[in-house]
Backbone as CSV, one residue per row, in Angstrom:
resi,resn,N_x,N_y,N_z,CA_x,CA_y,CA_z,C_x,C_y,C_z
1,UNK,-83.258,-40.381,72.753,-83.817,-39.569,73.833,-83.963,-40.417,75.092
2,UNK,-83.568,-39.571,76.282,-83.687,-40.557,77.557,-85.367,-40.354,78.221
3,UNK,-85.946,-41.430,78.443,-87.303,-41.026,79.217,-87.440,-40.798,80.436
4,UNK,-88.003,-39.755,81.107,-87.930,-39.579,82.400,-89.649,-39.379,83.030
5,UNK,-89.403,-39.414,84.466,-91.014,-39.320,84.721,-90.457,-38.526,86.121
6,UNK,-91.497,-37.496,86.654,-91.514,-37.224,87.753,-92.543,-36.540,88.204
7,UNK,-92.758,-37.161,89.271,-94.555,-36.492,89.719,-95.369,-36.704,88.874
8,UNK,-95.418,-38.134,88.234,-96.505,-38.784,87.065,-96.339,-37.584,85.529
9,UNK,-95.355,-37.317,85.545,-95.397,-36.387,84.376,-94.174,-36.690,83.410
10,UNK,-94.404,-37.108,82.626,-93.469,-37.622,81.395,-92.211,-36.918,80.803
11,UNK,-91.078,-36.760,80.145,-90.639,-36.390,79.459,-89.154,-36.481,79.096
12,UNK,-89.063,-36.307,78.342,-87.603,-36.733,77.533,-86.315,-35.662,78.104
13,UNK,-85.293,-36.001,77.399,-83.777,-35.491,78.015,-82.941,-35.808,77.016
14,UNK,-82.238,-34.919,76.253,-81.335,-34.768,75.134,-80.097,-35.767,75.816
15,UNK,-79.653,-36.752,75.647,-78.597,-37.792,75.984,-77.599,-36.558,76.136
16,UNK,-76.935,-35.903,75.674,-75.860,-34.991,75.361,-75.850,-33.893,76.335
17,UNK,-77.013,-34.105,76.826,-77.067,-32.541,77.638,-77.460,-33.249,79.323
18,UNK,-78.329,-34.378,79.169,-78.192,-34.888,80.331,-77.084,-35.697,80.938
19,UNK,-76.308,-35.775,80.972,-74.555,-36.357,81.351,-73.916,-35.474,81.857
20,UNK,-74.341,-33.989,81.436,-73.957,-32.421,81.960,-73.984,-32.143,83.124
21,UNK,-73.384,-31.837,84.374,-73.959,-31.337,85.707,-74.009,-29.991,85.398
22,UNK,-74.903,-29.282,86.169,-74.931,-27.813,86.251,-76.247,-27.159,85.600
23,UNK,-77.359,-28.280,84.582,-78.343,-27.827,83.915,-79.649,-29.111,84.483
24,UNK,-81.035,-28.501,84.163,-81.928,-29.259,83.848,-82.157,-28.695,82.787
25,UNK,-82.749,-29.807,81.685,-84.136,-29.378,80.748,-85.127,-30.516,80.769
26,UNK,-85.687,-30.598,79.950,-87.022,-31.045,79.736,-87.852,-30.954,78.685
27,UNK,-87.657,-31.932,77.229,-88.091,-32.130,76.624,-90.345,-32.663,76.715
28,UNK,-90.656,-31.679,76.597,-92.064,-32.349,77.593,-93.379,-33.031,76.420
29,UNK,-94.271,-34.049,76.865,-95.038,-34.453,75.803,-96.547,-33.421,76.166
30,UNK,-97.576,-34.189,75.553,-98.913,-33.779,76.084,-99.073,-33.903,77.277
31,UNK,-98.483,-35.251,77.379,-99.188,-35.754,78.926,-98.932,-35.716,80.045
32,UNK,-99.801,-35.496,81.330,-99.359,-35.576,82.547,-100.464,-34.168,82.898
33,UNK,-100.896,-33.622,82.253,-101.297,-32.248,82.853,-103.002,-32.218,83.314
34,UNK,-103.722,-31.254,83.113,-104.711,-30.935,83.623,-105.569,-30.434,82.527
35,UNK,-104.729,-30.264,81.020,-106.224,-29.480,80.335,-106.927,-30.634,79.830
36,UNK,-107.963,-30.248,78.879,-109.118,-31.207,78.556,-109.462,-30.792,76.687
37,UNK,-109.951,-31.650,76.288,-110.276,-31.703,74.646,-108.903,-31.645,73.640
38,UNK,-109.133,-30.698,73.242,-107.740,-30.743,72.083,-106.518,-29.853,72.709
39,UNK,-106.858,-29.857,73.939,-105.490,-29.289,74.586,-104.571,-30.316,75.655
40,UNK,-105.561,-31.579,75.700,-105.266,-32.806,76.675,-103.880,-33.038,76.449
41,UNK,-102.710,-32.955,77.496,-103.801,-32.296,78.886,-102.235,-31.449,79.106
42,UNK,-101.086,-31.900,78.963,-99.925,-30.747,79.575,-100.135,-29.347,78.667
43,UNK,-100.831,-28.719,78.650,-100.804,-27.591,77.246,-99.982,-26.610,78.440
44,UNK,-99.220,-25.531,77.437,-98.695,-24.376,78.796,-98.961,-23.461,77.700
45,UNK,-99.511,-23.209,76.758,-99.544,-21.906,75.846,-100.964,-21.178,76.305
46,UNK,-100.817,-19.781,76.865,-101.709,-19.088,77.004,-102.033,-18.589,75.836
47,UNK,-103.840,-18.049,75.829,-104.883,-17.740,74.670,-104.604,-18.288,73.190
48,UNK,-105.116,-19.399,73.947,-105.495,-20.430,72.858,-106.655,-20.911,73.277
49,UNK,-107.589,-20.630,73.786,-108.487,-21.073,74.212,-109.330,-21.767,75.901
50,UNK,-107.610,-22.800,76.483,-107.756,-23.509,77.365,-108.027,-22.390,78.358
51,UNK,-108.687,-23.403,79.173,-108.673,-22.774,80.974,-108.043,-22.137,81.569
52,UNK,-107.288,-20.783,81.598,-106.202,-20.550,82.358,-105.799,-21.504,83.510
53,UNK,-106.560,-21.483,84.366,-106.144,-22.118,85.622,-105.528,-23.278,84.923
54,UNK,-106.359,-23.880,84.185,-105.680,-25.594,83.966,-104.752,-25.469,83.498
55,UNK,-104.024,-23.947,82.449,-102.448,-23.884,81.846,-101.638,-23.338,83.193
56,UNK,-102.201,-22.626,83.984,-101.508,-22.623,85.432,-101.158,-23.360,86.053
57,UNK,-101.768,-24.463,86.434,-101.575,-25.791,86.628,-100.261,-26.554,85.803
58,UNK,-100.457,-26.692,84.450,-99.613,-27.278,83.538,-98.188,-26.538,83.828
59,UNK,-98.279,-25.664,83.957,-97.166,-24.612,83.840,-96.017,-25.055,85.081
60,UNK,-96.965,-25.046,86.361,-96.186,-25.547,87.897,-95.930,-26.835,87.659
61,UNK,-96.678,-27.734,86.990,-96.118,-29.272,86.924,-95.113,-29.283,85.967
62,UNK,-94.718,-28.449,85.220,-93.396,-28.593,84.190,-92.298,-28.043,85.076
63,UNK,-92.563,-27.080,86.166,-91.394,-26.331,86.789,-91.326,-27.513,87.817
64,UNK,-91.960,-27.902,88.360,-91.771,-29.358,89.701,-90.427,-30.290,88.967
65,UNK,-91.185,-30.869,87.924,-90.435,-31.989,87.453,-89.283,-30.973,87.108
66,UNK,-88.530,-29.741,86.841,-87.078,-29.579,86.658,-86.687,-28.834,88.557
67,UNK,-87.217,-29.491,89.061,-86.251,-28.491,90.678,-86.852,-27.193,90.903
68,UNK,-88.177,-26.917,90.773,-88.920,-25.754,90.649,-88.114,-24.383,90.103
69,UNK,-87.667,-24.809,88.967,-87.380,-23.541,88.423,-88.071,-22.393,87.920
70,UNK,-87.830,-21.554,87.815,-88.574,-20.513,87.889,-88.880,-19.912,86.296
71,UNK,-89.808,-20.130,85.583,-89.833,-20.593,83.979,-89.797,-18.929,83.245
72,UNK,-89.107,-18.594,82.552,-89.130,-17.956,81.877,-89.612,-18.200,80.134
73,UNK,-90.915,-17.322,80.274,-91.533,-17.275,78.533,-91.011,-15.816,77.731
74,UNK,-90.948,-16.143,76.490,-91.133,-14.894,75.387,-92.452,-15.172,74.606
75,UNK,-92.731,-13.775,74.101,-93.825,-13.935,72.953,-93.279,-13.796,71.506
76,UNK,-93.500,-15.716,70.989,-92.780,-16.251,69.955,-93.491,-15.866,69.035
77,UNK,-93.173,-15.093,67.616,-93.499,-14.556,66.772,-92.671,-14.498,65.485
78,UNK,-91.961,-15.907,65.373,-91.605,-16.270,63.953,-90.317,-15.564,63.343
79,UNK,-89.421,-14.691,64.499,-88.809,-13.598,64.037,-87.385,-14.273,64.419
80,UNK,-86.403,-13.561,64.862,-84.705,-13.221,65.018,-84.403,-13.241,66.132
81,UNK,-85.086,-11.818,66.931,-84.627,-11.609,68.000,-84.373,-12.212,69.044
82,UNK,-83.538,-11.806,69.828,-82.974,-12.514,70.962,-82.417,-12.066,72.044
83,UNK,-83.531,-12.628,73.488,-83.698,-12.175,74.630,-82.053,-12.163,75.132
84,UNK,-81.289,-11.695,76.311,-80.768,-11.933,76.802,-80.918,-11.838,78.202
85,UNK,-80.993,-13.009,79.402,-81.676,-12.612,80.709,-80.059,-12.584,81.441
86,UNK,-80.273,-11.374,81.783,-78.665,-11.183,82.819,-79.432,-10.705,84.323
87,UNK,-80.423,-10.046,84.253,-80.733,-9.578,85.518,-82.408,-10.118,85.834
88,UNK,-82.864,-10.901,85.328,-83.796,-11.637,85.893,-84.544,-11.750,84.910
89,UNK,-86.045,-12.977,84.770,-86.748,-13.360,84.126,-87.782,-12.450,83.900
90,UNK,-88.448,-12.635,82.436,-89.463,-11.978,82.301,-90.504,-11.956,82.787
91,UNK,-91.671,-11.384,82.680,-92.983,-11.551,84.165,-93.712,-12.629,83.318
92,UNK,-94.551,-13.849,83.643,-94.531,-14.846,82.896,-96.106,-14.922,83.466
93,UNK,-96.705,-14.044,83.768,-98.364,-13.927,84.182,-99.154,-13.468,82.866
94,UNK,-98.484,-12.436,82.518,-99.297,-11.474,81.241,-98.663,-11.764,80.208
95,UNK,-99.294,-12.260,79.200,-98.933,-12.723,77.835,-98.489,-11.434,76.949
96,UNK,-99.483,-10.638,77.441,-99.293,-9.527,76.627,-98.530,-8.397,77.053
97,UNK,-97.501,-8.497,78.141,-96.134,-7.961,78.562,-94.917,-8.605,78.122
98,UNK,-95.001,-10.142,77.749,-93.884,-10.687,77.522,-93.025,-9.878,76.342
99,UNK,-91.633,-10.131,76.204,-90.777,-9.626,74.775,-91.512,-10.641,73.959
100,UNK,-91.233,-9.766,72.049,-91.195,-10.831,71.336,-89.953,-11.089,70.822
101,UNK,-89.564,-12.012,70.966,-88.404,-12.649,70.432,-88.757,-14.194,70.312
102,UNK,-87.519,-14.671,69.877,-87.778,-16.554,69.460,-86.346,-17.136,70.191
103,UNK,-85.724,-16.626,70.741,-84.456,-16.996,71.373,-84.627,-16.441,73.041
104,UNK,-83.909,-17.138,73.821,-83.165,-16.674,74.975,-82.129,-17.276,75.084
105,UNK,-81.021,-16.342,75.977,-79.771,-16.522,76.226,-79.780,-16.435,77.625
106,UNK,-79.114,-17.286,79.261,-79.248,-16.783,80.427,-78.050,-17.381,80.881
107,UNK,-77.509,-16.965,81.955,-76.496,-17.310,82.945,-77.167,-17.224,83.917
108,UNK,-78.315,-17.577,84.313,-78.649,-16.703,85.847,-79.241,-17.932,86.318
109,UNK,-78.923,-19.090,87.670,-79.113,-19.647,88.087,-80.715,-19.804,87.942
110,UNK,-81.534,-20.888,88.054,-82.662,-21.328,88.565,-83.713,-21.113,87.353
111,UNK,-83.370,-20.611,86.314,-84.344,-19.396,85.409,-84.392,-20.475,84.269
112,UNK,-85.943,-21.538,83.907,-85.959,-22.191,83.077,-86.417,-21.020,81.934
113,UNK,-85.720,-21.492,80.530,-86.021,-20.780,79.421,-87.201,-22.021,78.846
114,UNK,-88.322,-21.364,78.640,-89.211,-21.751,77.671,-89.765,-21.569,76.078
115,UNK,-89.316,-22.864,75.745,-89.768,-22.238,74.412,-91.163,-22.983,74.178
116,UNK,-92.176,-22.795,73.556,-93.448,-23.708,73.180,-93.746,-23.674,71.831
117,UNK,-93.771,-25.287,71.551,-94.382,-25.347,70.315,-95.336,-26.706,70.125
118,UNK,-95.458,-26.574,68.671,-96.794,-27.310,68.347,-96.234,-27.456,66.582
119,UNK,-94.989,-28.355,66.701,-94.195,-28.469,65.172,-92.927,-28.142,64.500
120,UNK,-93.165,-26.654,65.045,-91.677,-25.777,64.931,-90.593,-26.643,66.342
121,UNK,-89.316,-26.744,65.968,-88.253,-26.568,66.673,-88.215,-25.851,67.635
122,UNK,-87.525,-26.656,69.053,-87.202,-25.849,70.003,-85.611,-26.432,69.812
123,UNK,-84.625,-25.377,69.707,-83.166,-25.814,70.046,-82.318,-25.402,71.201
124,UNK,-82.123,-26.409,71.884,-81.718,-26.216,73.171,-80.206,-25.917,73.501
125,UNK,-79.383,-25.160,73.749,-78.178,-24.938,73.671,-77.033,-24.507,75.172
126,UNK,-76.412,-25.723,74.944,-75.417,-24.964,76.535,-74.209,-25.073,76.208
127,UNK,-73.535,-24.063,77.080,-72.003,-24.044,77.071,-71.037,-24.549,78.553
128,UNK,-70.789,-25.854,79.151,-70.544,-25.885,80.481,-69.160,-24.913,81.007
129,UNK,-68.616,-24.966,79.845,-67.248,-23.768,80.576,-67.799,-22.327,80.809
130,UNK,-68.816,-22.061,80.370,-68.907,-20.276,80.997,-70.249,-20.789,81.494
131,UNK,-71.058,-21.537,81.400,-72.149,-21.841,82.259,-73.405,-21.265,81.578
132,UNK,-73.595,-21.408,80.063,-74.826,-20.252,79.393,-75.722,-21.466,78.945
133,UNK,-77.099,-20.741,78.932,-77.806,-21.643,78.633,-78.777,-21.047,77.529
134,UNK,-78.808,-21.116,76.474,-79.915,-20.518,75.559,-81.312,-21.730,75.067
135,UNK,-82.454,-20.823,74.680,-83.600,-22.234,73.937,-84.022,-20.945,72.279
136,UNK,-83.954,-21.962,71.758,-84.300,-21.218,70.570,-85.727,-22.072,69.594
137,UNK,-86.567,-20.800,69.208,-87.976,-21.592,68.673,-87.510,-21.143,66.924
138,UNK,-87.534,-22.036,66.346,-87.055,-21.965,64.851,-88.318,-22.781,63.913
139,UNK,-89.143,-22.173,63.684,-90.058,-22.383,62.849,-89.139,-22.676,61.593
140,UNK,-90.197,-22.323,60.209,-89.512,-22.522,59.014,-89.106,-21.239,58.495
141,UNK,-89.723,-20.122,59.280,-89.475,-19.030,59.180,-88.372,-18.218,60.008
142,UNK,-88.273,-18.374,60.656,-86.699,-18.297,61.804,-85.855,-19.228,61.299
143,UNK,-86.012,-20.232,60.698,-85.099,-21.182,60.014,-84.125,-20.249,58.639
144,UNK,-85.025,-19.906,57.925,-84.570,-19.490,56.335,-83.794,-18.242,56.823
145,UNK,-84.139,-17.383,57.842,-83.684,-16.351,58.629,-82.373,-16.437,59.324
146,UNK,-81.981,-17.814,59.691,-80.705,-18.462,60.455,-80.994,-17.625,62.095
147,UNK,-82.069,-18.037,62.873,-82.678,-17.893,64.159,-81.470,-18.759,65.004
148,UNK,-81.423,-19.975,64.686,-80.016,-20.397,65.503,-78.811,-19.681,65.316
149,UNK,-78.053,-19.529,64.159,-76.818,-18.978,64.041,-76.529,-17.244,64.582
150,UNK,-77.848,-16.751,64.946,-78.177,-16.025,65.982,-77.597,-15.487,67.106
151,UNK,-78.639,-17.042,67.661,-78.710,-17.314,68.978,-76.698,-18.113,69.320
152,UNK,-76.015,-18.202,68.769,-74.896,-18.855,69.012,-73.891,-17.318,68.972
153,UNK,-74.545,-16.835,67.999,-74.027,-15.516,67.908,-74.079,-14.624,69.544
154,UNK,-75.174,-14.742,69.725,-75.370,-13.870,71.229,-74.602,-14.385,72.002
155,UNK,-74.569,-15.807,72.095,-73.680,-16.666,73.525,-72.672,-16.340,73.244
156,UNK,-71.925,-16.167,72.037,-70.453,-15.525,71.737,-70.299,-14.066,71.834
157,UNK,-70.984,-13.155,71.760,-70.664,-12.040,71.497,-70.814,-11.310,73.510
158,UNK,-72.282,-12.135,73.688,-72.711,-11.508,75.220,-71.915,-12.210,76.460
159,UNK,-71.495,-13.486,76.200,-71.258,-14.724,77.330,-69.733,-14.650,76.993
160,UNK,-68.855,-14.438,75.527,-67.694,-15.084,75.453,-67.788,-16.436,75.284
161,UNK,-68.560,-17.123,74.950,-69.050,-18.518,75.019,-67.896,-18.663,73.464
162,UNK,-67.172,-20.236,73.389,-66.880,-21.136,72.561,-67.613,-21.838,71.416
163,UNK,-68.281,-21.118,70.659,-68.808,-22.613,69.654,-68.404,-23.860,70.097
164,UNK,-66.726,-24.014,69.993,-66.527,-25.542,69.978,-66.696,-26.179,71.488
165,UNK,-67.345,-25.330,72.223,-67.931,-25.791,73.646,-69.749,-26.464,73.940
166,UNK,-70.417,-25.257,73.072,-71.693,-25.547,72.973,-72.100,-26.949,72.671
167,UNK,-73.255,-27.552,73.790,-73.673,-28.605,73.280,-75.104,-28.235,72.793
168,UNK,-75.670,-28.848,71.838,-77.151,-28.501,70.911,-78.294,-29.891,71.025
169,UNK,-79.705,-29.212,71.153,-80.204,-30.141,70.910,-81.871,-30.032,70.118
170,UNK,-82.131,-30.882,69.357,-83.602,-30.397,68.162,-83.845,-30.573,68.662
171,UNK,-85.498,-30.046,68.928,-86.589,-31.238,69.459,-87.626,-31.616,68.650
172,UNK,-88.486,-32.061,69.106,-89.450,-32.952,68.236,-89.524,-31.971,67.233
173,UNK,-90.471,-32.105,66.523,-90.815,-31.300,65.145,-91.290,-31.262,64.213
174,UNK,-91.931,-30.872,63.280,-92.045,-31.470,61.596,-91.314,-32.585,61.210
175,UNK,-91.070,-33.195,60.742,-89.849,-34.161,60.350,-89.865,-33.962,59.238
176,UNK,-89.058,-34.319,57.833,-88.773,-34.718,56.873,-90.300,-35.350,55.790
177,UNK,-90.993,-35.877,57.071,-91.863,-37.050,56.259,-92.875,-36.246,55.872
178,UNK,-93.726,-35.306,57.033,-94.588,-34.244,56.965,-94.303,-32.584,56.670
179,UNK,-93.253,-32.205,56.733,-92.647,-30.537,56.429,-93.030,-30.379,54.606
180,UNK,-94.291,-30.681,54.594,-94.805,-29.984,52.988,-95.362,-28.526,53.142
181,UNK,-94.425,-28.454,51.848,-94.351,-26.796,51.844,-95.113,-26.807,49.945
182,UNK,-95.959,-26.509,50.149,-97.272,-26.724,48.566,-96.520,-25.692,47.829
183,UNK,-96.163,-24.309,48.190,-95.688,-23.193,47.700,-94.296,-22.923,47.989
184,UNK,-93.403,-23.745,47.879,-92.222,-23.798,48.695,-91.307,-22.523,47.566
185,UNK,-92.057,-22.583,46.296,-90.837,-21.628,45.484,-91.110,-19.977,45.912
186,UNK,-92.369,-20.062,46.453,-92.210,-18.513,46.925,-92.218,-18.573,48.848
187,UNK,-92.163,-19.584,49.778,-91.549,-19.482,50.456,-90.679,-19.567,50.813
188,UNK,-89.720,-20.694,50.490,-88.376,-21.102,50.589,-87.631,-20.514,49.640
189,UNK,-86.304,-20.226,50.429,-85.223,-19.553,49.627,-84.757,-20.600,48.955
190,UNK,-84.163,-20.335,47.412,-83.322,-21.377,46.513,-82.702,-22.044,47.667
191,UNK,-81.559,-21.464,48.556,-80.596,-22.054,48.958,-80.704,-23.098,50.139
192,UNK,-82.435,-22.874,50.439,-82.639,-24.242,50.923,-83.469,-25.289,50.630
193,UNK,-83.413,-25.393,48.981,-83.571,-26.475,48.208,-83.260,-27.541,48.239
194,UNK,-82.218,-26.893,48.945,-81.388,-28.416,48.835,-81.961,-29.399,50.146
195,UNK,-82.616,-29.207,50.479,-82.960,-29.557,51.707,-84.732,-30.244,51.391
196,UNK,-84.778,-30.264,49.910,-85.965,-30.931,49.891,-86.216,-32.160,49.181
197,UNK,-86.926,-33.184,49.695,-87.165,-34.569,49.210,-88.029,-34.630,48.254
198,UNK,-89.448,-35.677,48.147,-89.563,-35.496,47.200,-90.882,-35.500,48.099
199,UNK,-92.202,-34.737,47.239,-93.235,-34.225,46.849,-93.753,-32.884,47.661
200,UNK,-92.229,-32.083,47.694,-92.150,-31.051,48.069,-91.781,-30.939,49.694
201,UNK,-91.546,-31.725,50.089,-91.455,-32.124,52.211,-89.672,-31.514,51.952
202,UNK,-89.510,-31.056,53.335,-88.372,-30.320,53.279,-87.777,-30.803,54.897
203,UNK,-86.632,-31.381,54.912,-85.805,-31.596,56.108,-85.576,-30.774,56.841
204,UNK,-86.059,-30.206,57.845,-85.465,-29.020,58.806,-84.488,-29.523,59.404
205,UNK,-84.892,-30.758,60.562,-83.823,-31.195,61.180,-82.340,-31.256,60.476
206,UNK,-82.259,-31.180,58.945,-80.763,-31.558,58.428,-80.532,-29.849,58.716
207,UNK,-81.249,-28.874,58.338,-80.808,-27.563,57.714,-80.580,-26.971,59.454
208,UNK,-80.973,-27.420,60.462,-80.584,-26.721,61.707,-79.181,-27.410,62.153
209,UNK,-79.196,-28.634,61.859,-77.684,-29.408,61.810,-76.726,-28.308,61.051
210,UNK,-76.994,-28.222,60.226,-76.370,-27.792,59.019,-75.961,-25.827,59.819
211,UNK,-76.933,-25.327,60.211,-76.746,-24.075,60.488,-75.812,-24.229,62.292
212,UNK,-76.117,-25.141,62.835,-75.467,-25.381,64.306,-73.570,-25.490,63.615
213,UNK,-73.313,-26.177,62.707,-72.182,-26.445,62.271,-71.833,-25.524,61.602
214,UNK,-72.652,-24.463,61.194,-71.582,-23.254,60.076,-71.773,-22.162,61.824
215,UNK,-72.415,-22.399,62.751,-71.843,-21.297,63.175,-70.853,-21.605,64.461
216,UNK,-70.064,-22.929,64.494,-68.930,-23.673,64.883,-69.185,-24.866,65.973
217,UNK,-70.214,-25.005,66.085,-70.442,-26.565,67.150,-70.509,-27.433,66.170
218,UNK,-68.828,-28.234,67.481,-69.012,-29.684,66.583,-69.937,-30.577,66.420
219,UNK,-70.133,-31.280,65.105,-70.889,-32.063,65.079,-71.262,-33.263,66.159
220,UNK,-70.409,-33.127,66.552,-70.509,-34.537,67.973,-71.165,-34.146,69.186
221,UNK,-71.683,-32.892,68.576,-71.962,-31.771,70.364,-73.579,-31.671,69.713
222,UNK,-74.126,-32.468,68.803,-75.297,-32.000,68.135,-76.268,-33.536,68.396
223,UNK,-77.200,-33.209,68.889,-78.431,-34.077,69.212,-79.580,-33.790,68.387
224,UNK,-79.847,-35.027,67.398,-81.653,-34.373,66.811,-82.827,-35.387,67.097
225,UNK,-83.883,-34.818,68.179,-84.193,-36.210,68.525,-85.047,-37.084,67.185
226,UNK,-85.335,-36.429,65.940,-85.823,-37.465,64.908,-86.985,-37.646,65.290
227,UNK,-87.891,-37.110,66.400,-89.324,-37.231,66.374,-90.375,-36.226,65.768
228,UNK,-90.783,-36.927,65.027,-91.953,-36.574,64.205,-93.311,-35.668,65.145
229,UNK,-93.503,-34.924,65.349,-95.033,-34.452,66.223,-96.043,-34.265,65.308
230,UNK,-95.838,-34.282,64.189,-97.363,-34.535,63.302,-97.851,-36.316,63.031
231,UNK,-96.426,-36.926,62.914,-96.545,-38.754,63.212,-96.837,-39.267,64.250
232,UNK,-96.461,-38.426,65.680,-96.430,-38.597,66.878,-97.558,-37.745,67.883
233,UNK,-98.670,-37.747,67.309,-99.572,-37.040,68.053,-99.971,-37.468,69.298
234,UNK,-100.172,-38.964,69.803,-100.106,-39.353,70.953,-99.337,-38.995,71.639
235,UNK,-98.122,-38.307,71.201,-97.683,-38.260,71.999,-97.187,-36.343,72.186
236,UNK,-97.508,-35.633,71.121,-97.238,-34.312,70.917,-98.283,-33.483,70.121
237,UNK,-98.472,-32.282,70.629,-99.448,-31.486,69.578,-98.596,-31.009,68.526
238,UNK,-99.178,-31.161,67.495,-99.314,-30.517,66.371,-100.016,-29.715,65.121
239,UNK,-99.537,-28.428,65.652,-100.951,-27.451,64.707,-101.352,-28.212,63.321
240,UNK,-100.345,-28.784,62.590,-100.364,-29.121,60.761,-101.809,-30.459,61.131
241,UNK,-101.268,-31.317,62.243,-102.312,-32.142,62.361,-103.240,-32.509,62.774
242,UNK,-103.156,-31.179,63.652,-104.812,-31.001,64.474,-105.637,-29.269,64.576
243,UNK,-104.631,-28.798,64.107,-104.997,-27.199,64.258,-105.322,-26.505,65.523
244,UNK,-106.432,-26.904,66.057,-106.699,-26.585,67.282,-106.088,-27.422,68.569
245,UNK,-104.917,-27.035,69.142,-104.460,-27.760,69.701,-103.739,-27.084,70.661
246,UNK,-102.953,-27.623,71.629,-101.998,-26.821,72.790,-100.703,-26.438,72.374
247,UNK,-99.797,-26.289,73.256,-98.597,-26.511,73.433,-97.318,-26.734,73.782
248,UNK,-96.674,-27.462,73.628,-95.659,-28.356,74.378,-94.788,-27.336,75.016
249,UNK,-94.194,-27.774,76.539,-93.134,-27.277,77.018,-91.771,-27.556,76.397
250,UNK,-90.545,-27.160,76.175,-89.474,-27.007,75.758,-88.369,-26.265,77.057
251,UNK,-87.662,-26.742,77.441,-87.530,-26.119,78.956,-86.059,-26.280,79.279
252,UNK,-85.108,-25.478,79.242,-83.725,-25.517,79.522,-83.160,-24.387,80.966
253,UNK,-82.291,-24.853,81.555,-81.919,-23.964,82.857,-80.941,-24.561,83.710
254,UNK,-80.246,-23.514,84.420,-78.937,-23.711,84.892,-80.036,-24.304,86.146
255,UNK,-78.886,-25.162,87.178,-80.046,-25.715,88.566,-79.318,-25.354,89.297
């Protein structure tokens, strides 16, 4: 991951996607923002508790540091669906107007896609020959569901987009070390067994690799940044390891 800072505000950049002209994103940590206690301090997830104003705040300092883009949210709810923005962003004031879906798909200049989490996957996805930019939130439940193979689906079916064009990228996440699943035989499907180590912890990062490649991006077009956010709390919230906590920006867009 490349580190970046701007306007005292931290955050990372998928190597693969930053070499790209034509996009910002923004892998973002806790820090740099304005909230306070167990939301310290970049939190951007509305009703969870924090200050509005201070996630208002958080919200404009994540759009500064990408070229003031203009951030587009969904209301993430563990599911399939998938936004497509062709004629403008969703209204990003009222939580409780947003779509629910766990994907967006956009071509439309300036329009950061947000995804937020606190563990679950954000997968970041572009195509530079037709110019598409999707973010996808893949819990473990949008995972077993194939929430990415989806979202690759839409860029092909809505954009004409190439699989073997798309570049991909994980972001922080559960890792391998912490993804214990106590009840994994009645949550997890057999067929992603295979995907588990030992005392029940289950690899996501391999099984979104794994789903980016059955639905045709080459492996060489695939970035996982391998950070832990339940190991890495200094530096990321995580519900598994703090419960009450914020949540991270995830932030992709044409500039």
């Amino acid at each position: 991951m490349i580190s970046r800072r701007e306007n005292g505000v931290p955050f990372f950049e998928f190597p693969n996607l930053a070499s790209l002209p034509g996009i910002r994103h923004g892998v973002f940590t806790r820090k740099g923002g304005a909230s306070l206690g167990p939301y310290a301090a970049l939190n951007v997830g509305q009703s969870l508790g924090d200050r509005p104003e201070a996630v208002a705040s958080n919200r404009e300092r994540v759009s500064r540091c990408l070229g003031n883009l203009r951030l587009a949210f969904i209301r993430q709810v563990h599911g399939t669906d998938v936004v497509v923005l062709k004629n403008g962003a969703p209204e990003v004031a009222d939580p409780d107007t947003l779509p629910a879906a766990d994907a967006m798909v956009t071509d439309i200049p300036r329009t950061g896609l947000v995804i937020q989490t606190a563990d679950c996957q954000a997968v970041m996805l572009y195509d530079p020959r037709q110019r598409v930019a999707a973010n996808v939130h893949s819990g473990w439940r949008g995972s077993i569901r194939n929430i990415i193979g989806k979202t690759v689906g839409a860029m092909t079916s809505r954009f004409r987009c190439d699989p073997r064009d798309i570049r991909a990228g994980i972001g922080p996440s559960l890792g391998p070390c912490c993804a214990e699943f106590i009840h994994y035989r009645n949550e997890i499907p057999r067929e992603f067994w295979k995907y588990k180590g030992e005392n029940r912890h289950f690899d996501f990062w391999s099984a979104s690799r794994d789903q980016l490649l059955n639905a045709g991006v080459p492996e060489e077009h695939i970035f996982t940044s391998r950070l832990c956010t339940r190991c890495r709390t200094d530096l990321f919230f995580s519900y598994r390891g703090e419960h009450a906590t914020g949540r991270l920006a995830m932030v992709i867009g044409l500039g």
